[in-house]
Structures are given as C-alpha cells and as structure tokens.
KEKE-925447 format. One line per 2 residues: their letters; for each residue x, y, z of N, C-alpha, C, CB. Coordinates in steps of 0.001 Angstrom, whole numbers, plus 500000, padded with zeros to 6 digits. Glycine has a CB too. Layout:
A	X/Y/Z/X/Y/Z/X/Y/Z/X/Y/Z ~ ... $
// end
This chain:
XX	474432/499695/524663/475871/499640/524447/476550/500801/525179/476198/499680/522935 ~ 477513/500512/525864/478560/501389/526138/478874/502561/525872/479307/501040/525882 $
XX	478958/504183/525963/479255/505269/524844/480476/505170/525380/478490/506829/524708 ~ 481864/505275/524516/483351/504815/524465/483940/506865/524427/483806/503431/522521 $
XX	484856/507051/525804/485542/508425/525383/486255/508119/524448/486371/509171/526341 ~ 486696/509342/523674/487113/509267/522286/488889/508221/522610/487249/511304/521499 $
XX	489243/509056/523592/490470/508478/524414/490724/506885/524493/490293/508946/525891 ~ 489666/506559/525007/489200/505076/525487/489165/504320/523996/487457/505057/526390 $
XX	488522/504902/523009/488193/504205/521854/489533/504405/520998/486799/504766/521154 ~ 490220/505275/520924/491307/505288/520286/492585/504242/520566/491621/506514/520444 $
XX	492217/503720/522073/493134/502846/522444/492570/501699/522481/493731/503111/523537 ~ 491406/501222/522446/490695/500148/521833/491381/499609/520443/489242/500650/521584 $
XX	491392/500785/519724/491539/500561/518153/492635/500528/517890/491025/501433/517263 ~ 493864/501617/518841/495305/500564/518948/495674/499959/519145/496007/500435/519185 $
XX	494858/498614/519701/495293/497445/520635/494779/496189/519485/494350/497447/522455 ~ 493800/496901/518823/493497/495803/517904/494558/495957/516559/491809/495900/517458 $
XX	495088/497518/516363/495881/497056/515364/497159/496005/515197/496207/498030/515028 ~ 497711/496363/516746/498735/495613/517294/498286/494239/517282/499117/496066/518628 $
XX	497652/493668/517677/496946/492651/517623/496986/492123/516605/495938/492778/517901 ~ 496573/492585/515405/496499/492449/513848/498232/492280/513034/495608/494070/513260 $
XX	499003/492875/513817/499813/493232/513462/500871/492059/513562/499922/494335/513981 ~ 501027/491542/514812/501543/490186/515674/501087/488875/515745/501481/490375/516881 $
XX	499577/489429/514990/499216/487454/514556/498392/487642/513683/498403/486206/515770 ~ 498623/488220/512435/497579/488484/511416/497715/487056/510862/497846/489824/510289 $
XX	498678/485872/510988/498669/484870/510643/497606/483860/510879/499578/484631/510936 ~ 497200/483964/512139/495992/483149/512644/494894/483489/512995/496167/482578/513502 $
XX	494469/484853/512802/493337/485592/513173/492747/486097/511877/493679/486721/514164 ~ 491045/485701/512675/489889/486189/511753/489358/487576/512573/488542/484879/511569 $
XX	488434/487855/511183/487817/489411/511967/487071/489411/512561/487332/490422/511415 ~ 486372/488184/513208/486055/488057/514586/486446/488086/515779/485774/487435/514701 $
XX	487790/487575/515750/489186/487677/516505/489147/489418/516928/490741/487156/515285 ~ 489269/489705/516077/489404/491313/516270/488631/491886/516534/489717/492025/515467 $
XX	487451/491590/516386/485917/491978/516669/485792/491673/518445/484661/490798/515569 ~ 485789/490265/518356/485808/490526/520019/486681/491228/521293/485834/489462/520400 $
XX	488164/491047/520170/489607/492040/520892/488931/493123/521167/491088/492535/519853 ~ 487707/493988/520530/487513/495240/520430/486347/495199/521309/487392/495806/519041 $
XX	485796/494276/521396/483982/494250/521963/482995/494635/521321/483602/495032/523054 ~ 483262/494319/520216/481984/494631/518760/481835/493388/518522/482438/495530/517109 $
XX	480828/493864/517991/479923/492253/517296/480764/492439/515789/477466/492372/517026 ~ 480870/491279/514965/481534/491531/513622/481250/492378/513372/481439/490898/512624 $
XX	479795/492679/512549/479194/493501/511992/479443/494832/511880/478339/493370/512322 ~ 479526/495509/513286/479799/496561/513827/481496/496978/513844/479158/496400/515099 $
XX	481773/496381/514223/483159/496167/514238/483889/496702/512836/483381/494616/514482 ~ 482778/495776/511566/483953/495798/510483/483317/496978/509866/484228/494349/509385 $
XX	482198/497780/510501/481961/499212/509798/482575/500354/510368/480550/499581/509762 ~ 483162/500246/512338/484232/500742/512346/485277/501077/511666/484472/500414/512812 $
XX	485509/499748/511689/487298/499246/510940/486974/500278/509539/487630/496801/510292 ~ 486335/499987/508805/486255/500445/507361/486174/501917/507097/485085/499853/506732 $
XX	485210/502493/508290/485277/504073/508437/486873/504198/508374/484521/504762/510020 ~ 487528/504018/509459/488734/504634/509802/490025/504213/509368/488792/504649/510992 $
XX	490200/503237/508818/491315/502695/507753/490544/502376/506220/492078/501085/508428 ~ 489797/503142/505911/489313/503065/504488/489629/501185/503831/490396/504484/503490 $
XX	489446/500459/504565/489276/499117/503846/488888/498408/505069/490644/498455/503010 ~ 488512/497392/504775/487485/496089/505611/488786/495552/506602/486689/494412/504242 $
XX	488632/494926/507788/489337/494610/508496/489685/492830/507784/488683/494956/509950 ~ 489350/492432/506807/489376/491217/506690/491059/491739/505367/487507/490340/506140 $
XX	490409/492845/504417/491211/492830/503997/492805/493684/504120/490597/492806/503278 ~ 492545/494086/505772/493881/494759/506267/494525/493430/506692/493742/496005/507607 $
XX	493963/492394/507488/494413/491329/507503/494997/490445/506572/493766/490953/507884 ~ 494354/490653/505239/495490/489777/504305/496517/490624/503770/494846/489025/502979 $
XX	496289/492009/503721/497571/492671/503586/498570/492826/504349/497452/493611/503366 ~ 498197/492564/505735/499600/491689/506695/500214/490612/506306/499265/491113/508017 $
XX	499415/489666/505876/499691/488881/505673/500344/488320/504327/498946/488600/506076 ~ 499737/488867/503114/501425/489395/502069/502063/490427/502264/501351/489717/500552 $
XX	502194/491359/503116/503201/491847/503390/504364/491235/504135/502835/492707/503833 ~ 504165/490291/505023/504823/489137/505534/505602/488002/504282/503597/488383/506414 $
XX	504936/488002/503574/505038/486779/502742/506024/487619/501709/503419/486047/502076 ~ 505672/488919/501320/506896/489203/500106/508266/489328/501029/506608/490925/499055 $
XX	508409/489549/502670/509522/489636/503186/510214/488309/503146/509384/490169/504397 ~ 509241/487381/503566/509929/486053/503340/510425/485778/501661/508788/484840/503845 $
XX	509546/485985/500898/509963/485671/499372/511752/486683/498946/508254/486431/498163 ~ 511616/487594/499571/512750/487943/499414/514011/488313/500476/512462/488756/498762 $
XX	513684/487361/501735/514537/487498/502180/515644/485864/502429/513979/488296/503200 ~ 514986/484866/501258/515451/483601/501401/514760/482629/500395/515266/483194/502799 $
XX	515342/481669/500314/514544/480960/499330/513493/479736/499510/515434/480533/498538 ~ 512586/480370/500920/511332/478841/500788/510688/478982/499672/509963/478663/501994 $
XX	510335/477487/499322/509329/477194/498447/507928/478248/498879/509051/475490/498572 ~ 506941/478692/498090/505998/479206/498014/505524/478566/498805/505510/479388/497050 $
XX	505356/477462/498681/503919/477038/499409/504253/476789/500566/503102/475821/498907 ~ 505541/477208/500737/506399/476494/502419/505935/478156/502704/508884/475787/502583 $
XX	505915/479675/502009/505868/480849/502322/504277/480975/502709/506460/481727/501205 ~ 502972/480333/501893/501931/481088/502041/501667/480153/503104/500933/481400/500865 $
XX	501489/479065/503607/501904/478451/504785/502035/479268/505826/503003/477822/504647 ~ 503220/479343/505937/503628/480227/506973/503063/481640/507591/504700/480454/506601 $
XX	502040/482227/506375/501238/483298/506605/499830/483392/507029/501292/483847/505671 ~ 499677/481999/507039/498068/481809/506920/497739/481137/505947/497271/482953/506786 $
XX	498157/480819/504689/496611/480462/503636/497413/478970/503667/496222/481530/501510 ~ 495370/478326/503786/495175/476972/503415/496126/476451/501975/493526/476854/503173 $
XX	495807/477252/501053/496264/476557/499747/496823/477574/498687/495019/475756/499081 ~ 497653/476690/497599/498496/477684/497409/498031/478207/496038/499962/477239/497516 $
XX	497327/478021/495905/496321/478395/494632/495560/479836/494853/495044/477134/494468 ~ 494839/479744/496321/494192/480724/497057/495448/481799/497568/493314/479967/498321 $
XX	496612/481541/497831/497794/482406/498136/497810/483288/496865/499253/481542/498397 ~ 498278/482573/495892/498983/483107/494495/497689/484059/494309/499366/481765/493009 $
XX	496623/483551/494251/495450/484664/493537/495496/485517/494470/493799/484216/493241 ~ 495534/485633/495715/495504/486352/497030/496691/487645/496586/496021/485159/498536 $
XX	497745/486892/496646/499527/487604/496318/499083/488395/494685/501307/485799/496009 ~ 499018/487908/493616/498746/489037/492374/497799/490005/492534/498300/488446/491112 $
XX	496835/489498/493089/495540/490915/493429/496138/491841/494243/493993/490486/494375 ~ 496789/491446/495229/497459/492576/496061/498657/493380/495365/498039/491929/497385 $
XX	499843/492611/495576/501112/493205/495108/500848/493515/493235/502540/491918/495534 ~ 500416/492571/492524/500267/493220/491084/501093/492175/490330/500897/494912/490896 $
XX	501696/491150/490787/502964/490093/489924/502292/488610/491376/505688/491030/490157 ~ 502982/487860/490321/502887/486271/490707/504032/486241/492335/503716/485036/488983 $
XX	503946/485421/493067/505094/485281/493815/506440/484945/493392/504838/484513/494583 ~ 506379/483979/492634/507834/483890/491858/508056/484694/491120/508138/482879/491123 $
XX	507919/486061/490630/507665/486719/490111/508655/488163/490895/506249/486495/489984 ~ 507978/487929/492089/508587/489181/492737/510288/488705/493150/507531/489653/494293 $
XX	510694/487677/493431/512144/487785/493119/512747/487872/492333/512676/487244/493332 ~ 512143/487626/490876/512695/488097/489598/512932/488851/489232/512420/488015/488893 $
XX	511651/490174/489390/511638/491278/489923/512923/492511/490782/510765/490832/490596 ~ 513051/491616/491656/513994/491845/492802/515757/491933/492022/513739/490321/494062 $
XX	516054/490710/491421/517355/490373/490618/516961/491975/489704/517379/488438/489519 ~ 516066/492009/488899/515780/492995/487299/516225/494041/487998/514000/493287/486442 $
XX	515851/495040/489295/515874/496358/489238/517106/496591/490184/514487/497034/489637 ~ 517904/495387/490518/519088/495496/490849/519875/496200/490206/519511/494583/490948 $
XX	519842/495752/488813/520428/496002/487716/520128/497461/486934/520105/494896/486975 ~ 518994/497293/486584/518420/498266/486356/517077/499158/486878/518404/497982/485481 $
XX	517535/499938/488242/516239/501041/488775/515480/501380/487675/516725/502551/489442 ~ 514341/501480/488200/513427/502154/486796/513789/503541/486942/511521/502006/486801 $
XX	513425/504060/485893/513639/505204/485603/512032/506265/485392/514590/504982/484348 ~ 512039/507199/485069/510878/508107/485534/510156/507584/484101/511225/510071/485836 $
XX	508381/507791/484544/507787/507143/482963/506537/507124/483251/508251/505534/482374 ~ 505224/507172/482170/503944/507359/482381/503157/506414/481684/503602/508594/482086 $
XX	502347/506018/482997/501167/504916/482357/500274/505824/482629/500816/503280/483044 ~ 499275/506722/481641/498135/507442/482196/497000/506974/481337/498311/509041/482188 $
XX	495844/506992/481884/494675/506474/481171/493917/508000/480471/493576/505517/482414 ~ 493578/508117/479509/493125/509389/478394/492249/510017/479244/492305/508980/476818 $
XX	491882/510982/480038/490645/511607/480275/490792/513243/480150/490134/511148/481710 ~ 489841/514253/479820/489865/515318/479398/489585/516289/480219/489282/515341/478526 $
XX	489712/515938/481608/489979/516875/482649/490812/516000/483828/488506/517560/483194 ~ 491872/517336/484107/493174/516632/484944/493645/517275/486238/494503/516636/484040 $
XX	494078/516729/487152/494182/517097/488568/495604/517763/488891/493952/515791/489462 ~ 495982/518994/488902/497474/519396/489259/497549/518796/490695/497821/521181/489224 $
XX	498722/518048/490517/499206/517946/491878/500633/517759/492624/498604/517067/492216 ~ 500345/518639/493251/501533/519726/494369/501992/518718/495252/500743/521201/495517 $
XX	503653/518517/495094/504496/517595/496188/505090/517796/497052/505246/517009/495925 ~ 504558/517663/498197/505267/518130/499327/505716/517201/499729/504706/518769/500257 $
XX	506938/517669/499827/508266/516247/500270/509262/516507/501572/509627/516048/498791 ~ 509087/515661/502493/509776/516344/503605/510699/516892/503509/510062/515798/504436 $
XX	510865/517199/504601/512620/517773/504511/514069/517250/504553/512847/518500/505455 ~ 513707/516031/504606/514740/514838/504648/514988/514271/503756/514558/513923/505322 $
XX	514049/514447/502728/514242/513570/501702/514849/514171/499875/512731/512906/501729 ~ 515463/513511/499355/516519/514282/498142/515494/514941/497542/517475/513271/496912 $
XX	515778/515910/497548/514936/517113/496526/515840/517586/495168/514638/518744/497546 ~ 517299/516875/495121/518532/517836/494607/517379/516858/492679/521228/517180/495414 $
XX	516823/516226/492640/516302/515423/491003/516824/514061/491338/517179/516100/489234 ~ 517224/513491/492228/517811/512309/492231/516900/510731/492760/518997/512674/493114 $
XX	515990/511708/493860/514715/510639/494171/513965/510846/493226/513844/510758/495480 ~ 512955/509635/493124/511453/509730/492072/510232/509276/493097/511482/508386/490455 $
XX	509434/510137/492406/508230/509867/493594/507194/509532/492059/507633/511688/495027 ~ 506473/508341/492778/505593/507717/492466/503913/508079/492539/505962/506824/493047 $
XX	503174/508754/491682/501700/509198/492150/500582/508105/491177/501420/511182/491713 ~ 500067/507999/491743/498989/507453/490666/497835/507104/491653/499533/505988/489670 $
XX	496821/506450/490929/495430/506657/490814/494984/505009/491506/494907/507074/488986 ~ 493948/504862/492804/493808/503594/493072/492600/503459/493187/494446/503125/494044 $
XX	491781/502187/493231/490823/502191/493386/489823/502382/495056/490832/501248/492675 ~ 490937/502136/495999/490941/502712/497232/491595/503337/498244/490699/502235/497603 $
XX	491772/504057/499041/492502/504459/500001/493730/503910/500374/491859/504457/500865 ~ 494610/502447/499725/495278/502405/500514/497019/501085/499143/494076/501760/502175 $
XX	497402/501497/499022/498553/501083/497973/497671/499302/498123/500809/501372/498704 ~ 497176/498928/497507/496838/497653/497361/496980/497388/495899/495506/497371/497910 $
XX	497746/496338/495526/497202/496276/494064/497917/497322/493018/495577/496617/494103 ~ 497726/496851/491901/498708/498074/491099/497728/499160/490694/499576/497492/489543 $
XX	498005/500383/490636/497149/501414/490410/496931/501105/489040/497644/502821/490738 ~ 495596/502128/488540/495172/501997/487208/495549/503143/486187/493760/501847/487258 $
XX	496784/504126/487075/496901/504934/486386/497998/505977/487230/495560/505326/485984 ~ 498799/506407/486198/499732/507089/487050/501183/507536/486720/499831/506334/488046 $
XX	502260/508195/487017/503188/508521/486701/504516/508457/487740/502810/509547/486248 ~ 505392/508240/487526/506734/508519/488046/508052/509242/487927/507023/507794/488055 $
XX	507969/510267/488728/508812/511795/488094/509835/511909/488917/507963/513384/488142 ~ 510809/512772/488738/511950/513302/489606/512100/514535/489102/513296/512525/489599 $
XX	512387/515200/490335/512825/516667/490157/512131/517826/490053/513417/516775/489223 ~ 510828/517731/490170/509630/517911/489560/508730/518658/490883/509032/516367/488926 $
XX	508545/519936/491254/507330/520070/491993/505860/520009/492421/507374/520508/492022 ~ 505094/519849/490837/504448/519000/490469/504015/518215/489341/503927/519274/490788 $
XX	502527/517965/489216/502546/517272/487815/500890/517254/487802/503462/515536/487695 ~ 500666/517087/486622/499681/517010/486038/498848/515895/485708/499936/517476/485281 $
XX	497439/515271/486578/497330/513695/486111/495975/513761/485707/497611/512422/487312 ~ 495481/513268/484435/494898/512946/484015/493738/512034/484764/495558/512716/483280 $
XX	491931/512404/484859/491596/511980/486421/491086/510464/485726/490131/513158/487513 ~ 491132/509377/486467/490747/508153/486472/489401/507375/486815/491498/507805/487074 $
XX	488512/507312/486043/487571/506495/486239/487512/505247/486933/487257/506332/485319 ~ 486947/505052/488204/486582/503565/489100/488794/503487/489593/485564/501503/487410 $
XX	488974/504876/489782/490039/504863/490320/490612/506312/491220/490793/504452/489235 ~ 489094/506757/492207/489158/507958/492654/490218/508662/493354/488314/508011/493244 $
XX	491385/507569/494310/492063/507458/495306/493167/508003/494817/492136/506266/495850 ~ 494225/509211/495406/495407/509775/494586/496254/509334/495770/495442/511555/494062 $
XX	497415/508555/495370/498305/507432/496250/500046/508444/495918/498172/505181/495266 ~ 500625/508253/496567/502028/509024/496549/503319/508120/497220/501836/510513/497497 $
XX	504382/507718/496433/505303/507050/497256/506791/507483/496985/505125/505578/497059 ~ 507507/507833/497384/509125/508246/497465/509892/506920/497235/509622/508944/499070 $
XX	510314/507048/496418/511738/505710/495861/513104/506773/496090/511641/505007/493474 ~ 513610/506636/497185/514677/507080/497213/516033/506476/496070/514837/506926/498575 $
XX	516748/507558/496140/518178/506974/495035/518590/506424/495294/519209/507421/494585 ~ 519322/505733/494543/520083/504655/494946/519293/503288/496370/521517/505601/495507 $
XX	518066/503260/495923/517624/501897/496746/517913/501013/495967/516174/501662/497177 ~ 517513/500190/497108/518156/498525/496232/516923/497909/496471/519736/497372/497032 $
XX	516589/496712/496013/515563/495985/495808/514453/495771/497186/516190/494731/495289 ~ 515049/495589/498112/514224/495508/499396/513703/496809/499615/515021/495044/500656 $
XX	514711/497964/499635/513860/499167/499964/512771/499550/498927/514766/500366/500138 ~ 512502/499142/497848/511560/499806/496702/510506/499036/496916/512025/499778/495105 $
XX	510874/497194/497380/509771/496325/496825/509445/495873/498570/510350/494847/495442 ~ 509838/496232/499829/509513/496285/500670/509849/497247/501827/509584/495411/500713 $
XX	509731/498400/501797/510228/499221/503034/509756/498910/503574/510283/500353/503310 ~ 510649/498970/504908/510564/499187/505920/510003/500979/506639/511785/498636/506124 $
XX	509677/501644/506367/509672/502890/506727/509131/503932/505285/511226/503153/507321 ~ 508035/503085/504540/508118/503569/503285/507698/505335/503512/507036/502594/502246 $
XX	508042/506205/502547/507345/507154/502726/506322/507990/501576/508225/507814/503223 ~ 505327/507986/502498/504462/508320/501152/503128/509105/501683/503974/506771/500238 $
XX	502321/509088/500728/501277/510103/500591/499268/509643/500159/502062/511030/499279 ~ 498912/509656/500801/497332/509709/500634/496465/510835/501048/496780/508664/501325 $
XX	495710/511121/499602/494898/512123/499873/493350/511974/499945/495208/512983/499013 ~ 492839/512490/501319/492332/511870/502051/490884/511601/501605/492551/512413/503151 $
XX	490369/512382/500383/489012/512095/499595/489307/511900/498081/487919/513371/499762 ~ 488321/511089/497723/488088/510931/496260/488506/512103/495868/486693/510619/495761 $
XX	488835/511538/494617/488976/512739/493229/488340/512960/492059/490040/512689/492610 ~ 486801/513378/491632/486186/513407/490340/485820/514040/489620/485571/513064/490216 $
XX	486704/515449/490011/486693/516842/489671/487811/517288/489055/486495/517618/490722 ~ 488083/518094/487977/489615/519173/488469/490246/519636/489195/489821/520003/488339 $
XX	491029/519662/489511/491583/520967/490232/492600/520673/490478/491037/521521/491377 ~ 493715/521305/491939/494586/521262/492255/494760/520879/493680/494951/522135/491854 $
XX	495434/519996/493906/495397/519104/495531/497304/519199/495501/494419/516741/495481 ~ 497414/519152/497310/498741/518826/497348/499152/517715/498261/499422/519940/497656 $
XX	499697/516887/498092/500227/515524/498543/501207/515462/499561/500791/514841/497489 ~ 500828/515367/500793/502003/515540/501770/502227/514349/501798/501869/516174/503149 $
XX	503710/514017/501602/504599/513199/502272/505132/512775/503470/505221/513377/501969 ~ 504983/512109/504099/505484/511365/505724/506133/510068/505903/504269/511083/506647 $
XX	506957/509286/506739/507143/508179/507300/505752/507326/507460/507826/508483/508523 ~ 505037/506240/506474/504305/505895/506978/504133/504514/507305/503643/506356/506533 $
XX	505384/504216/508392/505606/502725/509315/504517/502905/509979/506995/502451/510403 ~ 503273/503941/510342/502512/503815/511556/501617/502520/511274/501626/505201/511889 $
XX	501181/501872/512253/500560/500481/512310/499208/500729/511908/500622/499747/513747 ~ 498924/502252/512012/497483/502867/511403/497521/502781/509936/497200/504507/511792 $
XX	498750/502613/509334/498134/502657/507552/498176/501268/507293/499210/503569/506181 ~ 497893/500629/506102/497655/499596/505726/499361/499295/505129/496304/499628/504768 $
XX	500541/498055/504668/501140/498240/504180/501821/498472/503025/501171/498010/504520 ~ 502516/498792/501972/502714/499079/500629/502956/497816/500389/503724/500087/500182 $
XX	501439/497196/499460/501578/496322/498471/502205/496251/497683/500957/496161/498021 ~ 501735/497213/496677/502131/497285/495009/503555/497367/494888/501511/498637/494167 $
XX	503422/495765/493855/504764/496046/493576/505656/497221/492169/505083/494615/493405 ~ 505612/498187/492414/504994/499429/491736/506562/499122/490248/504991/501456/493179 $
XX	507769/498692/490960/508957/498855/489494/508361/497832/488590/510913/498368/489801 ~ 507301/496596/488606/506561/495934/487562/506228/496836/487025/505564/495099/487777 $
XX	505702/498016/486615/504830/498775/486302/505615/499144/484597/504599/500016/487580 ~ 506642/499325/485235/507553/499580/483687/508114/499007/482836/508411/500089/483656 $
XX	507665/497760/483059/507957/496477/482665/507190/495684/482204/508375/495922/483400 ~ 505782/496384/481970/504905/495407/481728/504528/495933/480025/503568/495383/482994 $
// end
C-alpha cells in the first residue's frame, strides 16, 4: 500500500467529507471507501479513529440532519421527508430519527411550536454518582456572557451530540459547574443556546456552537470546555434534540 504525506491524506479525508456531505442521501460506506482508496474495512477504522464514530453512522447523521431541516422548514408528509433522505421505509426512518435526535419526527415540530412559546429555562437531569467532574466554560468572545445565554453540558455515550445525553445540566451565567460523572456515558458534550433563539436556531443551527472534550471521563477532576463555531464539515452534526429534555 501506498505511505500517504500527512498533507496528501488530510485532503483525501476532506474530499470524502464533502462527498458525504453533498450526497449522504445515496451513498454507502463503500462509496466513501473507494472515494478514499481503502478497502471498507480499512477505511471505516480510519473514519472511526478521526471522527470518533463509524462512517456509516456519520452518514445517517447527515442524513437526519437533512430530514429535521425539512421537518421544519415545511410541511411534507414524513414519509415524503425520510424518502427524500435516503431511507427505504418509514418505520426504519422513525427508529433511525428517535435514536438520533431523542423525539419521534412528528414530534419535533411540536416541539418547534412549544419552545416558541416557551424557551426552556436553566434545569438538571443528573444521574446520582459520588464523584464529580468541575467543569470550566470557556465561551468565546462573541458570545453573551452578560447571564442571558445558557449553555448546555452533559454526558454522552460518544464523541459526538447524537442522541439525547444520559445526563446533564443547563446553566446561565455561570463559569462553571459541577457534574456528577456518568456511567456507559464517558463523553463531556457542550452547546451554547443563545438568547432569544427561536426554534430553528436551538433545534437546528446552522453554525451551532459548542464544545467536545476530547477523552473519556472516569475520574474526578477538573476539565475545561472550549467553545467554537462548529459548522466545520469535520464534526458530526447536532442531533439532539436537547429543549425535549425538559419536557420529558
């Protein structure tokens, strides 16, 4: 095989995200496998090193990430939406769509109407454990620091907002906080809800900004969470539909 400069391989692996990105509708991870010149196999232990999840399942997270834009930017029927994204059937969509985002598809425009009305407000789902992780928020410099944004932290089972966390809190004003550490939920996830958003920006940014820290957590201590713009085509996109959370 080939030895790839780091240069060479980095633009390999941008060409496949793009790739992923512009037709995650009709492409398998073979598709991408050969875009890259890996055999699957190889390919999807790449992929998994360096975006902490399987290339099959960055692909369906394009692909409801697509699908909650359509769900809320108009009213097709579901099955006219998971259609349009890729899935055969709409049975396999819906189970596809709750595992990811955390609510049903009809669900998330309901959703959408509720926090119109009423933004959630700051509040804690934490699971009991007897040693807890301080953690330090670093929030750009752009973004409201005056108590008026709430930033979102909690606990996932992997590297990347999929799915609703198993544990976690939502604060304002606050430099840091204190979380209680999570069993079969090592991953410490961070997201900025700016004030005054309205339903699209919370339940789909465009430009979300947020925070992953970059190893497990199964210790004490104290970690700090940098905050960034993370539209890059390198992260996976924000599933979770996180204002369910206070509502459930």
């Amino acid at each position: 095989m080939t030895t790839l400069t780091p240069a060479v391989a980095e633009d390999r692996f941008s060409s496949v995200l793009r790739l992923a990105h512009e037709n995650a509708a009709t492409l398998d991870v073979a598709d991408l496998a050969a875009h890259a010149g890996y055999s699957p196999f190889h390919f999807s232990r790449i992929f998994s090193a360096r975006m902490g999840i399987g290339p099959g399942q960055y692909l369906t997270a394009l692909r409801i990430d697509t699908a909650k834009r359509m769900l809320l930017a108009g009213d097709d029927a579901v099955i006219d939406v998971a259609s349009a994204v890729g899935f055969d059937s709409l049975s396999s969509f819906s189970r596809r769509f709750r595992s990811t985002v955390g609510i049903a598809p009809g669900q998330l425009r309901r959703l959408a109407d509720r926090i119109s009305d009423r933004p959630p407000r700051p509040f804690a789902l934490l699971r009991p454990h007897p040693q807890s992780v301080r953690v330090h928020l670093s929030l750009p410099a752009t973004a409201q620091t005056r108590g008026d944004a709430s930033v979102w932290v909690g606990w996932y089972p992997q590297p990347a907002p999929i799915g609703l966390p198993l544990s976690g809190a939502l604060v304002s004003g606050v430099p840091h906080l204190d979380l209680p550490l999570c069993e079969g939920a090592p991953f410490l996830l961070g997201f900025l809800v700016p004030a005054h958003s309205d339903p699209l920006d919370m339940l789909v940014p465009e430009q979300p900004v947020v925070a992953v820290h970059p190893a497990p957590l199964t210790a004490p201590g104290e970690v700090t969470l940098e905050f960034a713009a993370g539209g890059s085509a390198m992260r996976p996109p924000l599933l979770s539909a996180l204002p369910s959370l206070c509502h459930r």
